[in-house]
N, C-alpha and C positions, 0 to 999 in steps of 0.2 A: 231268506233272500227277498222274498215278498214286502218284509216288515221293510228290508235296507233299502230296496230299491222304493219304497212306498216314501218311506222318511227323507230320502235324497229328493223327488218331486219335489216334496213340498217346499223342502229347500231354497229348491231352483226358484218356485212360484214365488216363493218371499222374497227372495233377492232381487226378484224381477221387478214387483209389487212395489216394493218398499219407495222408492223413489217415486213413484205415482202417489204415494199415501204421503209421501213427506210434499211433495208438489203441492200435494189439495189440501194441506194443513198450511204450508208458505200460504197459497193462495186466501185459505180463509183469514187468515192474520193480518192479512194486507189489506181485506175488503172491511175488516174492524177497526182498524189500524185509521182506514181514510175516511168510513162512519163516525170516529170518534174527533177525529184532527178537523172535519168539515162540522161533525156537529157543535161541537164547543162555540167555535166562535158564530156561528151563526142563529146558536140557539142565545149566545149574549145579545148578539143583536136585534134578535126577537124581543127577548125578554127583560132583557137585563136592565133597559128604562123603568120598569115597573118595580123595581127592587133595586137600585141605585139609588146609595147614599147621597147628600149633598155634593156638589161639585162645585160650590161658589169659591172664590178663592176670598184668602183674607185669614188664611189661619198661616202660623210658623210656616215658614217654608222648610223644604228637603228633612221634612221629622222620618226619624228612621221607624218602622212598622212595629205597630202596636200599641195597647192602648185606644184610642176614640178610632184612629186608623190603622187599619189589620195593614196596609199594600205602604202604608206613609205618604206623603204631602209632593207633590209636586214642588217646582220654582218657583207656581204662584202662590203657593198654601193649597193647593184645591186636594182632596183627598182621592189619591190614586185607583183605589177600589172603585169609587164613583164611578170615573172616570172610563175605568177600563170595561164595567158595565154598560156604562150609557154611551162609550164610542163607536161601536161597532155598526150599528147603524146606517152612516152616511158612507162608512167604508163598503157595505154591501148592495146598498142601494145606489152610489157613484158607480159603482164597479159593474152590479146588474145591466144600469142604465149605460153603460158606455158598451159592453157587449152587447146589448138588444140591439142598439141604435147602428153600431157595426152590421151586424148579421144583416138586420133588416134590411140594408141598403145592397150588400154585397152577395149575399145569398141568392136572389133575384137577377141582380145586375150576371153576376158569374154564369147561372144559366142563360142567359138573352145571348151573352158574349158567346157563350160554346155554342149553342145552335145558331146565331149570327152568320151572314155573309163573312168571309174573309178579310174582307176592307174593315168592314163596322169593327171587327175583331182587334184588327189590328191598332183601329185609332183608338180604341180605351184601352188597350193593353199598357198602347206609349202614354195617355194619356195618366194615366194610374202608376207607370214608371218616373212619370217628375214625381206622385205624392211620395211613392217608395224609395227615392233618391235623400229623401229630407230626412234629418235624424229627427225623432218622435221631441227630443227636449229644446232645438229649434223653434217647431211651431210652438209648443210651450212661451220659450222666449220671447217670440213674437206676438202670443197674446198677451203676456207682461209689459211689454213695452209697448202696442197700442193702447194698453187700458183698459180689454175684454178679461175682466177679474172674476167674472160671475160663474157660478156652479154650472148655469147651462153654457157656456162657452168651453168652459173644461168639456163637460161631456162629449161634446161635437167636436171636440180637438182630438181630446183620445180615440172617440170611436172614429176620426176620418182619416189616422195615422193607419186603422188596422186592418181598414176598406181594401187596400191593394192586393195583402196577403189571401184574405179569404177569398179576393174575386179568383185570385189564380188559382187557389187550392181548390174551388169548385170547378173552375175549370178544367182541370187537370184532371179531377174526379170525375169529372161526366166524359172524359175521351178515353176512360180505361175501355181495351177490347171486352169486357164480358157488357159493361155497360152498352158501348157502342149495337154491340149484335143484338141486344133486349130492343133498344130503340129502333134498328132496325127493321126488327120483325115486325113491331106493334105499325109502323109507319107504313109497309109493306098489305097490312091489313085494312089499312084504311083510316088508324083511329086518328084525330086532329089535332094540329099540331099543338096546341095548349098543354093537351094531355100528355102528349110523347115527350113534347121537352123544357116543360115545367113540374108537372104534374110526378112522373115514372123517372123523370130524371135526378130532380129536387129529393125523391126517394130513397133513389142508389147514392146520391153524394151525401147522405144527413148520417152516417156514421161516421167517416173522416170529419165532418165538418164540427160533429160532438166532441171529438177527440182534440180538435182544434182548437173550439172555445174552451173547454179545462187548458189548457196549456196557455192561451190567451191570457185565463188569467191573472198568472203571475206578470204579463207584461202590465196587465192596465193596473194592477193594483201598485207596481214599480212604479207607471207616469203617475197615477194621480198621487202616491206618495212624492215623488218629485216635485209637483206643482205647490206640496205646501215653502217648500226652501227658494221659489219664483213665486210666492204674495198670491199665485194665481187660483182661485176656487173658493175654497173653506175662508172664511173669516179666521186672524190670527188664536181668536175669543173660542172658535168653534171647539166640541167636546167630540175629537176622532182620533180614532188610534194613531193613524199618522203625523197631525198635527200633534199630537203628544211625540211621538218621539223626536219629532223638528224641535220643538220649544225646551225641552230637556236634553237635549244631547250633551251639555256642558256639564252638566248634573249627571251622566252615566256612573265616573267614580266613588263619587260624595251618597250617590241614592242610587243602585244601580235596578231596582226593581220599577221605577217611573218610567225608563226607557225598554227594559227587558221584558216588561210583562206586555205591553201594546203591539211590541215587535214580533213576541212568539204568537200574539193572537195573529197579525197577520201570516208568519209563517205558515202559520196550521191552517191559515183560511187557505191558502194556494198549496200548500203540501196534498191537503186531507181531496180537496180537488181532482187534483192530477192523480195519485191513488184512487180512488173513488172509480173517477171515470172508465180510468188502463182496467184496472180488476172487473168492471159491467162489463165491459168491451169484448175482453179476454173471453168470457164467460158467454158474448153473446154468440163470438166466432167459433167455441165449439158446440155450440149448440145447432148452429147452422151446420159446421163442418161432419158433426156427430163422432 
């Protein structure tokens, strides 16, 4: 009876078990899974100029793979492998720079507006509802047609499209009640206002606001892919995954790895991301939660 009722526990304890073991193995596959789809293209982008073949063009065009090129020839001749080496680059550094440039401005700004007078409050809020009224490929458009073609004119377009979202989201963030009762107490004791609501508050909103920027950046790497098909940023000449897939789209059936291989490096840049993030996050919430 001992042995039956022994062997039945353990049972139970497996059954129980099993789903927490299969949870933490999901979990770990997800957290390699987004190690691996973030590291690829970001370690091309590192690296991949220092070991990329030529990318001039002038050879056969849409040559199917293999032979002198392993990936095949673009529309211009230029060899695909190069290409997909040496593109990643401006897509990670466009994309860094238009998140920084965002944060940096609304980060700040979302704090001032939360602890703000009521009035002040409210005139940036509506003030930041015309930017958030405007669709993202709009302002785009409108920098096409003045003429502001240049790489830093992209970046201040995209990053002043994404200014609205994050000023609310910090805001919204810093009026949660557990936040609210922190700032109270520290204000209650004396400490100054910098501290309590830059400082302790900037604190408690910097983990939604990480969760925010991964998810961000599938929108920025969306516009500044956009902006190659509006003239506006990269030079048509430029060596970026984007513009690769802009200049070849008509080539997808004839060569379908010139536009497939550029495309899934972006995928995997904003897939491996957003994975990435959710899985640190998850992990940092039970740790706090215990």
């Amino acid at each position: 009876m001992i042995d039956l009722a022994g062997k039945s526990a353990l049972r139970e304890v497996t059954t129980v078990a099993a789903p927490w073991r299969r949870g933490r193995v999901t979990r770990r596959v997800l957290l390699a899974l987004g190690w691996l789809l973030l590291g690829i293209p970001v370690a091309l982008a590192v690296l991949g100029p220092l070991v990329a073949p030529s990318t001039r063009p002038g050879d056969v065009p849409l040559q199917p793979p293999g032979g002198a090129h392993l990936l095949g020839t673009d529309v211009f001749g230029r060899d695909v492998l190069g290409l997909a080496l040496a593109g990643g680059t401006s897509v990670v550094l466009l994309t860094a720079a238009s998140l920084a440039l965002a944060y940096a401005v609304a980060v700040p700004l979302g704090l001032v507006v939360a602890a703000g007078a009521r009035l002040a409050e409210d005139l940036v809020i509506r003030a930041l509802d015309v930017v958030l009224a405007l669709p993202s490929l709009l302002v785009l458009m409108a920098l096409a047609a003045t003429g502001r073609r240049g790489v830093g004119w992209l970046v201040l377009a995209v990053a002043l499209v994404q200014v609205p979202y994050v000023v609310r989201l910090v805001r919204g963030a810093a009026a949660a009640p557990a936040c609210l009762t922190a700032l109270e107490t520290m204000t209650l004791v004396g400490e100054p206002w910098w501290r309590v609501h830059l400082l302790e508050t900037g604190r408690r909103v910097l983990p939604p606001v990480l969760v925010n920027a991964a998810t961000r950046v599938v929108t920025v790497v969306g516009l500044l892919s956009s902006a190659n098909f509006l003239g506006v940023g990269l030079a048509p000449a430029a060596v970026d995954w984007a513009v690769l897939v802009d200049q070849n789209m008509t080539a997808l059936f004839l060569a379908p790895a010139v536009v497939l291989v550029p495309a899934g490096l972006l995928v995997a840049l904003c897939a491996g991301t957003n994975l990435l993030v959710d899985e640190l996050l998850e992990r940092r919430v039970r740790a706090v939660t215990g």
